[in-house]
PyMOL Python script that loads the backbone (N, CA, C, O; Angstrom):
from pymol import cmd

cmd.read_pdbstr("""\
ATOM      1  N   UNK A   1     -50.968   0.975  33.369  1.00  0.00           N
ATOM      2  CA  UNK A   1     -49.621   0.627  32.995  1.00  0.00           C
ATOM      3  C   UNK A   1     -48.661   1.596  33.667  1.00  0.00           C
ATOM      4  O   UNK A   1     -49.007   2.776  33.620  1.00  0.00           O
ATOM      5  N   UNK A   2     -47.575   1.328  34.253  1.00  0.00           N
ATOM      6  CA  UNK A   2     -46.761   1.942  35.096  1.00  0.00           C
ATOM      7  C   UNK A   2     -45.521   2.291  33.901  1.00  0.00           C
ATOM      8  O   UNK A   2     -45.361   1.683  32.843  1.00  0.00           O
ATOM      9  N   UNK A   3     -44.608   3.605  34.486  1.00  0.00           N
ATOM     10  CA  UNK A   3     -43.653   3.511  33.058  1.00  0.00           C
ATOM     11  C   UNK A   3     -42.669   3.380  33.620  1.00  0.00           C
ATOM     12  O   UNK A   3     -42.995   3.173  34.789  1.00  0.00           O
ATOM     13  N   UNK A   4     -41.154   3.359  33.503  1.00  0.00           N
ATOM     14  CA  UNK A   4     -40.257   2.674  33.219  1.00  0.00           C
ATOM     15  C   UNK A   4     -39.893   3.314  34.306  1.00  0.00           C
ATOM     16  O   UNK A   4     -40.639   4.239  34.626  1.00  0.00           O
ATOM     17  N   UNK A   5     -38.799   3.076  35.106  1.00  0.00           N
ATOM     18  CA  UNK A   5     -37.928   4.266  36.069  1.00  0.00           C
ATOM     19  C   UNK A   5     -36.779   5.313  35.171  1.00  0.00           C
ATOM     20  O   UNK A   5     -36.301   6.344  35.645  1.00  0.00           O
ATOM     21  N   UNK A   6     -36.511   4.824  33.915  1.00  0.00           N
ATOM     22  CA  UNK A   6     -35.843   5.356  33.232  1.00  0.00           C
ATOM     23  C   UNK A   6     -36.972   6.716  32.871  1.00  0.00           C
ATOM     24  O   UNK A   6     -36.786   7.891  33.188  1.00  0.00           O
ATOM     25  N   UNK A   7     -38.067   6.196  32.183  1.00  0.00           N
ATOM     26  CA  UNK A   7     -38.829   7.149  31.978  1.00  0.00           C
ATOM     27  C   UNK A   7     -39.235   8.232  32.764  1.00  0.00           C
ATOM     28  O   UNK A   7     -39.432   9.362  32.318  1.00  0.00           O
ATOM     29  N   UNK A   8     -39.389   7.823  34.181  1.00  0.00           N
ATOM     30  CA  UNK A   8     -39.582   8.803  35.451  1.00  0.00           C
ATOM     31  C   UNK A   8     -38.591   9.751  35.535  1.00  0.00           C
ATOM     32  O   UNK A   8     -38.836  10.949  35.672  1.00  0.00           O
ATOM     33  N   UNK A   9     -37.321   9.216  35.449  1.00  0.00           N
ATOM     34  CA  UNK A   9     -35.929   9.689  35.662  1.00  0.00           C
ATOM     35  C   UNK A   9     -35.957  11.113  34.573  1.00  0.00           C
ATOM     36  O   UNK A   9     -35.878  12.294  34.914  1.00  0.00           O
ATOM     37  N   UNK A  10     -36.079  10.614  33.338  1.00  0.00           N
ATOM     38  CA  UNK A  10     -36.056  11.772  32.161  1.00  0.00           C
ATOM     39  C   UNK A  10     -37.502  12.588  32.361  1.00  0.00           C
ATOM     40  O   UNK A  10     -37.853  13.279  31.403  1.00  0.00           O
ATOM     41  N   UNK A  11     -38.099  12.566  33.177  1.00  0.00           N
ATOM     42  CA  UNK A  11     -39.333  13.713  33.495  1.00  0.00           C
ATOM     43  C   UNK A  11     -38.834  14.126  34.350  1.00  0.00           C
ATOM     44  O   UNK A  11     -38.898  15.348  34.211  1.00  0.00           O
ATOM     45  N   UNK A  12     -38.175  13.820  35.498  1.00  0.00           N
ATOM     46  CA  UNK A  12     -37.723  14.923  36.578  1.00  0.00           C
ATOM     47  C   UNK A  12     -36.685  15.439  36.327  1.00  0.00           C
ATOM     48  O   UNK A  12     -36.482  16.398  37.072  1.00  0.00           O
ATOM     49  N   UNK A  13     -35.842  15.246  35.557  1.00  0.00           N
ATOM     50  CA  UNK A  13     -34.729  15.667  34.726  1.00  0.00           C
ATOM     51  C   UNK A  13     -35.806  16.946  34.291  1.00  0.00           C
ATOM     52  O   UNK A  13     -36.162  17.719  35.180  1.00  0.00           O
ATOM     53  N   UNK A  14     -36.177  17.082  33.243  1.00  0.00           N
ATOM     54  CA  UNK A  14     -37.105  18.031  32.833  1.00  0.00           C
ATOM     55  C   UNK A  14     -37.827  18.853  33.912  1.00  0.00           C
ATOM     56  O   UNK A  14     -38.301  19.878  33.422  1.00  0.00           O
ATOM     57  N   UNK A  15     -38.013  18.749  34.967  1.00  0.00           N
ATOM     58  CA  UNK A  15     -38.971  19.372  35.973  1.00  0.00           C
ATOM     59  C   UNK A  15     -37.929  20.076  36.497  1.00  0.00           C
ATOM     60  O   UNK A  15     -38.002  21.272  36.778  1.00  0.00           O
ATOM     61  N   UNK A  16     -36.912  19.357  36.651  1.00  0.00           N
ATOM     62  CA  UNK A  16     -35.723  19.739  37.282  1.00  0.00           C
ATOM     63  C   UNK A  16     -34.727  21.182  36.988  1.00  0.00           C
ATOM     64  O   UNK A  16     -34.190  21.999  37.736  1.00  0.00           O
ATOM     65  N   UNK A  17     -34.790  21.036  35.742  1.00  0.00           N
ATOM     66  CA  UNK A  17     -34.422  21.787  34.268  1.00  0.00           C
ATOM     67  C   UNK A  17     -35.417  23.343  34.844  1.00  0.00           C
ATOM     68  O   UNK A  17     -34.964  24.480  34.980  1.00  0.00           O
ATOM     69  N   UNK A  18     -36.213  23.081  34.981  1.00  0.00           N
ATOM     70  CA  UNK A  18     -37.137  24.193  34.813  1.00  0.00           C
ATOM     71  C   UNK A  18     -37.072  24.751  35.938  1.00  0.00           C
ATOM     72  O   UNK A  18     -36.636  25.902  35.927  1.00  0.00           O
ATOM     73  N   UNK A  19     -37.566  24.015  37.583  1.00  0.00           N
ATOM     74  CA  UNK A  19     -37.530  24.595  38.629  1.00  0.00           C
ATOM     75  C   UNK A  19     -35.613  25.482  38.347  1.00  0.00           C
ATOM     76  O   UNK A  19     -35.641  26.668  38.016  1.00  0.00           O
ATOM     77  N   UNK A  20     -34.622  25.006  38.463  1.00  0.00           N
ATOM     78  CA  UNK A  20     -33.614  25.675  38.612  1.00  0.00           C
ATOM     79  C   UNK A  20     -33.436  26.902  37.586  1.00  0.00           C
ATOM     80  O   UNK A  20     -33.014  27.938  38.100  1.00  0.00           O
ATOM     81  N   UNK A  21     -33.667  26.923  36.382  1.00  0.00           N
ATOM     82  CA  UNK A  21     -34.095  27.901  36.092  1.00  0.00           C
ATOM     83  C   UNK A  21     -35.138  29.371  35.826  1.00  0.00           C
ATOM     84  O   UNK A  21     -34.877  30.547  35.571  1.00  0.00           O
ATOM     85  N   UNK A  22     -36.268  28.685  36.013  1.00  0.00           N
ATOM     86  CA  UNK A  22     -37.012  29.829  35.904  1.00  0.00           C
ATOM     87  C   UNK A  22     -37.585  30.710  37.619  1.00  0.00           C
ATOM     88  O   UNK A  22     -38.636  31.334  37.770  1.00  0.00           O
ATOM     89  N   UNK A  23     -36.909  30.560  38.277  1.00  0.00           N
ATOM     90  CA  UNK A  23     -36.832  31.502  39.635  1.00  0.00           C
ATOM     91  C   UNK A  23     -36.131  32.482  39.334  1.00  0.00           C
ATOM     92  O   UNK A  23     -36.440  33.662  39.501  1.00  0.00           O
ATOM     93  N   UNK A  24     -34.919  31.968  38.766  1.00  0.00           N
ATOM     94  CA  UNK A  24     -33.867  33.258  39.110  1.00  0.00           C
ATOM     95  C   UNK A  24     -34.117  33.800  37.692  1.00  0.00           C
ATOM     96  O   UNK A  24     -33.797  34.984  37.581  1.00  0.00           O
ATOM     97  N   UNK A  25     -34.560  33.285  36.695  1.00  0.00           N
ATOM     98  CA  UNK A  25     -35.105  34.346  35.266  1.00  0.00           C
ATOM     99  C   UNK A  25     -36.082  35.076  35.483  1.00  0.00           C
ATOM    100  O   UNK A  25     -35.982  36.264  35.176  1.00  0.00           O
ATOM    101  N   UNK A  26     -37.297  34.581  36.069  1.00  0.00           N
ATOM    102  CA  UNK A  26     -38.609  35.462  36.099  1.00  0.00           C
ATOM    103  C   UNK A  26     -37.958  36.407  37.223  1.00  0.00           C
ATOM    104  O   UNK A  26     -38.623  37.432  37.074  1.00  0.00           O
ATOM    105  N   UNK A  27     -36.956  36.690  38.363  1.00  0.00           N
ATOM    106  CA  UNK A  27     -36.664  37.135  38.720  1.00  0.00           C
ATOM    107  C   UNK A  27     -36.201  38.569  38.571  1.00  0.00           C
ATOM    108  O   UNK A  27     -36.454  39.709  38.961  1.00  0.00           O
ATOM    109  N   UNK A  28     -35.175  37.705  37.593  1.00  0.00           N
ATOM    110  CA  UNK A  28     -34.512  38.871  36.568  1.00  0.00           C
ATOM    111  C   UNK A  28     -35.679  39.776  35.374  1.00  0.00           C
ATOM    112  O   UNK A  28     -35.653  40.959  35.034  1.00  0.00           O
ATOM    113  N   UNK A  29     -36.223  39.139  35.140  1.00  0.00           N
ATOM    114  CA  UNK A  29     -37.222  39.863  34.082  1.00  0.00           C
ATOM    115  C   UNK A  29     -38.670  40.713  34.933  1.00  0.00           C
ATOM    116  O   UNK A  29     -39.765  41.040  34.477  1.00  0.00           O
ATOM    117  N   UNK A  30     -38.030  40.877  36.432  1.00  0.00           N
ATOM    118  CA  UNK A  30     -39.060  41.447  37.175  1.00  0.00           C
ATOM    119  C   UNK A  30     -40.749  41.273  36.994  1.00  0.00           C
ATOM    120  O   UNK A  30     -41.657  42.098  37.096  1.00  0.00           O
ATOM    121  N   UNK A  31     -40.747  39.765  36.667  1.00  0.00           N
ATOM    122  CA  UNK A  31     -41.833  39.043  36.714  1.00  0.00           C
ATOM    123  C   UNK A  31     -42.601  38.675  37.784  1.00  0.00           C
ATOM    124  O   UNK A  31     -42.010  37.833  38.460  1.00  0.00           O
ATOM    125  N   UNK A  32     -43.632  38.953  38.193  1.00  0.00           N
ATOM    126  CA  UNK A  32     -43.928  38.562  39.367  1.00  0.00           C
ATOM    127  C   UNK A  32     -45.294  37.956  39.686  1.00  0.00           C
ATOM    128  O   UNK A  32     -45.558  37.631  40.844  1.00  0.00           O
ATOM    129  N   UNK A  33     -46.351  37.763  38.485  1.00  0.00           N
ATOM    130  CA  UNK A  33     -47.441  37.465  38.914  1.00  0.00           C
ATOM    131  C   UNK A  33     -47.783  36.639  37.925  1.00  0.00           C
ATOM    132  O   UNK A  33     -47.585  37.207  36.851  1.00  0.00           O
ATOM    133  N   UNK A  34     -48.373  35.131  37.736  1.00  0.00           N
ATOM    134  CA  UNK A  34     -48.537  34.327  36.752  1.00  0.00           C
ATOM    135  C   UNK A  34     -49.313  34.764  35.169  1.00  0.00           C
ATOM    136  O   UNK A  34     -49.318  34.222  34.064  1.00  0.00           O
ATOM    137  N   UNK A  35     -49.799  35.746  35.605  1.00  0.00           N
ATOM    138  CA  UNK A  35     -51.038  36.181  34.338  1.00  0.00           C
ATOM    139  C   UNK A  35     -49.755  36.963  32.972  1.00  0.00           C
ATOM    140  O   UNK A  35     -49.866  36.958  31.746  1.00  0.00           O
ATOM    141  N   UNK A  36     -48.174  37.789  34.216  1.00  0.00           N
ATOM    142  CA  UNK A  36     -47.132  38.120  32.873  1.00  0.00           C
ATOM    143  C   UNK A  36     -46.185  37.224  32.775  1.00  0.00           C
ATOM    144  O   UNK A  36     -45.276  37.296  31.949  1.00  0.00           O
ATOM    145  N   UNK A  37     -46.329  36.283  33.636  1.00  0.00           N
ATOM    146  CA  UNK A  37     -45.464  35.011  33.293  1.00  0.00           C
ATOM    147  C   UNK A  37     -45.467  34.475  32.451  1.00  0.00           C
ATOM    148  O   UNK A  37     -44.397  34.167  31.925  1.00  0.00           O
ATOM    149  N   UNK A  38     -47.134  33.960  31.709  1.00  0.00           N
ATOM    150  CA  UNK A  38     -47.588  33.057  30.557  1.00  0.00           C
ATOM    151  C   UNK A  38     -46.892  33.260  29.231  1.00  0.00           C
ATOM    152  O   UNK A  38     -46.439  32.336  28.555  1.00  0.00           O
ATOM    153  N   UNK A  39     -46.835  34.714  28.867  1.00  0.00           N
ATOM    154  CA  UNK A  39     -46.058  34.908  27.739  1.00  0.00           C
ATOM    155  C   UNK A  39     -44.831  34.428  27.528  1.00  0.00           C
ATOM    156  O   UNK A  39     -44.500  33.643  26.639  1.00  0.00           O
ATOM    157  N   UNK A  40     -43.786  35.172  28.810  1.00  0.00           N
ATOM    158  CA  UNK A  40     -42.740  34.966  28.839  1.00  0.00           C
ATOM    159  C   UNK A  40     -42.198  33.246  28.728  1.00  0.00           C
ATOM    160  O   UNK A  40     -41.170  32.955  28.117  1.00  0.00           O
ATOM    161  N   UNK A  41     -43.030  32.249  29.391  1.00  0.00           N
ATOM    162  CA  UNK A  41     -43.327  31.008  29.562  1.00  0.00           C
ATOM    163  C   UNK A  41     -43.180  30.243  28.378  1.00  0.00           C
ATOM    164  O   UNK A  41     -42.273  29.508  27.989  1.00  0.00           O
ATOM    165  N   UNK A  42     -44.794  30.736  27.651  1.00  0.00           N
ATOM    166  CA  UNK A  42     -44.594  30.406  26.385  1.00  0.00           C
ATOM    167  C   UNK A  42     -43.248  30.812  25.549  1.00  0.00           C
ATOM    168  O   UNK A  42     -42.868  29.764  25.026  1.00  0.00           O
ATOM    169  N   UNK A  43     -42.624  31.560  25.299  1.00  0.00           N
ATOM    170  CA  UNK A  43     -41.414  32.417  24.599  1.00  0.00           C
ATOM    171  C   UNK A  43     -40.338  31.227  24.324  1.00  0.00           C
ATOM    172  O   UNK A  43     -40.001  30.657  23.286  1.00  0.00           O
ATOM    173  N   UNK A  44     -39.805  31.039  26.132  1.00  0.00           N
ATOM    174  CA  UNK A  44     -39.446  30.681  26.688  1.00  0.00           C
ATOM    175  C   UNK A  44     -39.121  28.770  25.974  1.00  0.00           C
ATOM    176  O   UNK A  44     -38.189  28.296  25.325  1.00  0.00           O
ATOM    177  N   UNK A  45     -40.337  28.207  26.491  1.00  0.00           N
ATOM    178  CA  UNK A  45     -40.273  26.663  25.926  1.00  0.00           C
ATOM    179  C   UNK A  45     -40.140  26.589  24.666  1.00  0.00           C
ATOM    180  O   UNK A  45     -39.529  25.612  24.234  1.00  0.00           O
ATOM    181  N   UNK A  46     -40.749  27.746  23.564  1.00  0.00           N
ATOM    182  CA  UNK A  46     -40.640  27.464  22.132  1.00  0.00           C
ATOM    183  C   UNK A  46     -39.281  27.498  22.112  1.00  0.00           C
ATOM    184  O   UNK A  46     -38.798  26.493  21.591  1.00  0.00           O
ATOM    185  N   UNK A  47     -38.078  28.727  22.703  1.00  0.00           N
ATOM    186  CA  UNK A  47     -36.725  28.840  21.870  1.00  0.00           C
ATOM    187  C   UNK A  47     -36.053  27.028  22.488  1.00  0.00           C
ATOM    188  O   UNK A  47     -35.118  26.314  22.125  1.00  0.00           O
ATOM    189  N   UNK A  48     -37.069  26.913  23.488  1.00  0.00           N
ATOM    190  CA  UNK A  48     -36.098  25.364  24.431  1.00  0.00           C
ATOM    191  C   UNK A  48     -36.405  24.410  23.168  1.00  0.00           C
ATOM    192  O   UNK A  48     -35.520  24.037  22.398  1.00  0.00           O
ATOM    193  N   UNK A  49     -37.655  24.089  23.058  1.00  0.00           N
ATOM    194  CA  UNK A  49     -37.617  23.196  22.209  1.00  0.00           C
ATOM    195  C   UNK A  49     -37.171  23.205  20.794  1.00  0.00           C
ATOM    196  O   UNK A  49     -36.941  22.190  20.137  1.00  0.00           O
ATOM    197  N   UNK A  50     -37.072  24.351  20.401  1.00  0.00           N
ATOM    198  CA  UNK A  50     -36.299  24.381  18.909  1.00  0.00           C
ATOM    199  C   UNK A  50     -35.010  25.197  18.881  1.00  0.00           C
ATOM    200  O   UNK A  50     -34.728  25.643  17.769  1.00  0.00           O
ATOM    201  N   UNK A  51     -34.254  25.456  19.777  1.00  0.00           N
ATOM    202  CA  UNK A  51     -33.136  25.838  19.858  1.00  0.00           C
ATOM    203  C   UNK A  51     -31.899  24.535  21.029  1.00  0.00           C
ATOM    204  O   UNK A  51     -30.722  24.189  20.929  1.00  0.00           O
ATOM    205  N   UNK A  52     -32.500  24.364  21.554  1.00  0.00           N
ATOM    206  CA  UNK A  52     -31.574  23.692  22.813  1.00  0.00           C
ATOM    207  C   UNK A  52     -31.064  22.093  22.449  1.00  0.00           C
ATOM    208  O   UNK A  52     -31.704  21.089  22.138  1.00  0.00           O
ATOM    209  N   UNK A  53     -30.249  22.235  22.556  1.00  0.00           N
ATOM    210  CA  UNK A  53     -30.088  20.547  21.830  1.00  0.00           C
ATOM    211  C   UNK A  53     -29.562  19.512  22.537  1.00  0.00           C
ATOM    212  O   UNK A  53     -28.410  19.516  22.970  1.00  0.00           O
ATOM    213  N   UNK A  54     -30.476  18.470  22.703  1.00  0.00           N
ATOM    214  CA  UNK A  54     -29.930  17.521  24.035  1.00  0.00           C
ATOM    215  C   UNK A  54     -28.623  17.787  23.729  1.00  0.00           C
ATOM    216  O   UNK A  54     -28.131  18.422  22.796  1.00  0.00           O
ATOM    217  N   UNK A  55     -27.994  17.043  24.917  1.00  0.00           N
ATOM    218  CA  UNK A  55     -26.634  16.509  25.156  1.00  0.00           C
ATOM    219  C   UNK A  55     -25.730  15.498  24.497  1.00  0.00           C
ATOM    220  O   UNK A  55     -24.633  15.494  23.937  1.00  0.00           O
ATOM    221  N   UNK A  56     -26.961  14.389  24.907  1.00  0.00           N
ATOM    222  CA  UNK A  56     -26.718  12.925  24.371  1.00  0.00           C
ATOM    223  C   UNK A  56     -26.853  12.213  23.196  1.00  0.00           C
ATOM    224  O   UNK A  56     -26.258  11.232  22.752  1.00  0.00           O
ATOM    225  N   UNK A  57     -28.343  13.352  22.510  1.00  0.00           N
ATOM    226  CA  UNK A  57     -28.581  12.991  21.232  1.00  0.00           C
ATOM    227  C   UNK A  57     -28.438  13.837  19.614  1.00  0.00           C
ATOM    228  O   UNK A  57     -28.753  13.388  18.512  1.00  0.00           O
ATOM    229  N   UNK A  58     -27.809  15.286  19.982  1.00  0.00           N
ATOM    230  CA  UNK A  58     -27.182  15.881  19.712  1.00  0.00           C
ATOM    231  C   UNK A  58     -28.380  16.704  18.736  1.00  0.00           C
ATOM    232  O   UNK A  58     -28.086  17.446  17.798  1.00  0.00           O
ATOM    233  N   UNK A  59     -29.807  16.385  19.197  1.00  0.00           N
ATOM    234  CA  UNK A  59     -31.112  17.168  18.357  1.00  0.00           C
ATOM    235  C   UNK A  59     -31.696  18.037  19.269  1.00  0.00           C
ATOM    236  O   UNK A  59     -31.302  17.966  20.433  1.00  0.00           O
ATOM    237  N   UNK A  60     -32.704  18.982  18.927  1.00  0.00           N
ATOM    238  CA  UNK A  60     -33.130  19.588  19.672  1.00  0.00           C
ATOM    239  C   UNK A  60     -34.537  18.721  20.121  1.00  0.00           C
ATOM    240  O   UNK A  60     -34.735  17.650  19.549  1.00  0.00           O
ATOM    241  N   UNK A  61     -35.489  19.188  21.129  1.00  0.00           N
ATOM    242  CA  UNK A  61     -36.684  18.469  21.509  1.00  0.00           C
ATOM    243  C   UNK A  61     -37.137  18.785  20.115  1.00  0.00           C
ATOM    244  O   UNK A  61     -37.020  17.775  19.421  1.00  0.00           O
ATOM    245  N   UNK A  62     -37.575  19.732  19.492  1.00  0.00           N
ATOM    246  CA  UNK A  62     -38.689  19.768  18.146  1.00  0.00           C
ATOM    247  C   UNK A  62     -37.952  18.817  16.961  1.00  0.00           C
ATOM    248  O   UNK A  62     -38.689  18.056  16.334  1.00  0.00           O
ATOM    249  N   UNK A  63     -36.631  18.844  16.669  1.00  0.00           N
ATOM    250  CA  UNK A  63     -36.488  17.605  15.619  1.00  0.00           C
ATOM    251  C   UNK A  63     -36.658  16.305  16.348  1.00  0.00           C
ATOM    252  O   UNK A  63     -37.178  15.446  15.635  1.00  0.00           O
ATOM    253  N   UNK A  64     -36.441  16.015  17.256  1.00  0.00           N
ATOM    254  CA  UNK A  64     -36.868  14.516  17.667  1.00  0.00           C
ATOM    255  C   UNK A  64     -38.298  14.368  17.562  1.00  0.00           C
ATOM    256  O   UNK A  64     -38.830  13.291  17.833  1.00  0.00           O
TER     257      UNK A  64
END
""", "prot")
cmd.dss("prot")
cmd.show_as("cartoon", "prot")
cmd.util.cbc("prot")
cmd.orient("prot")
């Protein structure tokens, strides 16, 4: 089953989200090798998903 282009659209949105930010953060947090990334990573997606609140739907990812 193939998914929607809408659906594609809101995953690279998300991929998108991430590449532009986390270069210039792990940057800043003088991160440099994946093994001290993971933490920070993890940290990271928990405050996204329960702090950040779409735009459009005015919830965060963890209440939806």
């Amino acid at each position: 089953m193939q998914s929607a282009p809408e659906a594609k659209g809101k995953v690279e949105r998300n991929h998108q989200f991430w590449q532009n930010r986390l270069p210039p953060l792990l940057r800043a947090e003088n991160i440099t090798d994946l093994p001290a990334a993971n933490p920070f990573l993890d940290a990271l997606r928990k405050h996204h998903n329960s702090m950040e609140k779409h735009r459009e739907i005015g919830m965060t990812p963890q209440a939806a």
